[in-house]
N, C-alpha and C positions, 0 to 999 in steps of 0.2 A: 284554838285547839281543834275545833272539829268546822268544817264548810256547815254556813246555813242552811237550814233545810233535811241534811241528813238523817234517815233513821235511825236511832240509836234505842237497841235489846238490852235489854236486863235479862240474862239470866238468870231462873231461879234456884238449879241443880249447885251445887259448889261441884269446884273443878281443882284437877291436882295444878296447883301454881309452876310444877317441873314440866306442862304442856305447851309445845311453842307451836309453830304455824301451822302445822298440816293437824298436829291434833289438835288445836282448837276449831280450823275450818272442818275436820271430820264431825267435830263437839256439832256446830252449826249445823251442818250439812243433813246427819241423823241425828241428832237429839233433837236439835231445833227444829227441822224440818222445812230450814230457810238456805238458800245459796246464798256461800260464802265469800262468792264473785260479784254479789250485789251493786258493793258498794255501801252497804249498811254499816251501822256500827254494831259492835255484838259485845259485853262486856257482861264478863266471867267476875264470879266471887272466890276466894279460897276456901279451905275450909276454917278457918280461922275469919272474925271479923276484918281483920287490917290491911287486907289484901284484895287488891282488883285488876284486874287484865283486860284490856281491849284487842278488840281485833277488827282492821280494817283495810280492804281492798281499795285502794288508790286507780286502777285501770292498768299500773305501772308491776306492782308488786302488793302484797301484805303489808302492813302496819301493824305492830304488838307495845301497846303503851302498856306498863307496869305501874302502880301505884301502890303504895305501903303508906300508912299511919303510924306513925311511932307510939303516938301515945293513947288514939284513940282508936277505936274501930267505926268500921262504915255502917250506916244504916240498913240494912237489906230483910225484903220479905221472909217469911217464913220458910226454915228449908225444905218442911214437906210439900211444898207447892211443886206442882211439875209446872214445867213451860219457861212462859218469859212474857213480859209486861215492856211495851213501849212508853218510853222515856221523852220529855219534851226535852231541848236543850237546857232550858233554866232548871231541872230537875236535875240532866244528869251532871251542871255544874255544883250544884247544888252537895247533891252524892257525892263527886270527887272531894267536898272539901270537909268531909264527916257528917255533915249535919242531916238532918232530916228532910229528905225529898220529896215524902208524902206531903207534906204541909203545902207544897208550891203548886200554888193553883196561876192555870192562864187562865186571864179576863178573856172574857166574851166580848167577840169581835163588835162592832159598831156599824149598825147600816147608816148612813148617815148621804141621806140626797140633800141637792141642791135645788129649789124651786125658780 
């Protein structure tokens, strides 16, 4: 779905789901206070639970993946939070499939020498 390694935002603000590429990179640009040229990932909430938008700069052009839930809604922070909260990968899989992303914690790495 997404290259490893990539940044991937959570937006906190819900956005109108009628916004495609230049207003979601505008959403980024000043709401966020991130460049939408990055190469990050930036994923928008509706105002409704069931609904999520990405947006992602390839080098090439924009990317806008759409998601809907039919029967459940997504997990998402509180919406009087302003800002946005960085996402590990196994989180934002996690989120795209309803469940709860809070819960997914990375283990801590391992120093582990050789004598």
């Amino acid at each position: 779905m997404l290259s490893t390694g990539i940044r991937i935002w959570l937006a906190f603000e819900p956005v109108d789901m009628r916004l495609s590429f230049d207003g979601l990179a505008a959403r980024v640009q000043h709401g966020l206070g991130r460049d939408p040229y990055s190469g990050e990932c930036f994923v928008f909430r509706g105002k409704g639970a069931g609904k999520l938008k990405m947006l992602v700069w390839d080098g090439l052009g924009f990317w806008i993946h759409y998601r809907r839930l039919e029967k459940a809604g997504f997990v998402w922070p509180q919406i009087n939070d302003r800002g946005m909260i960085e996402l590990t990968q196994a989180q934002f899989v996690v989120l795209t499939q309803g469940l709860d992303w809070r819960r997914v914690r990375v283990p801590e790495k391992l120093s582990v020498s050789i004598a």
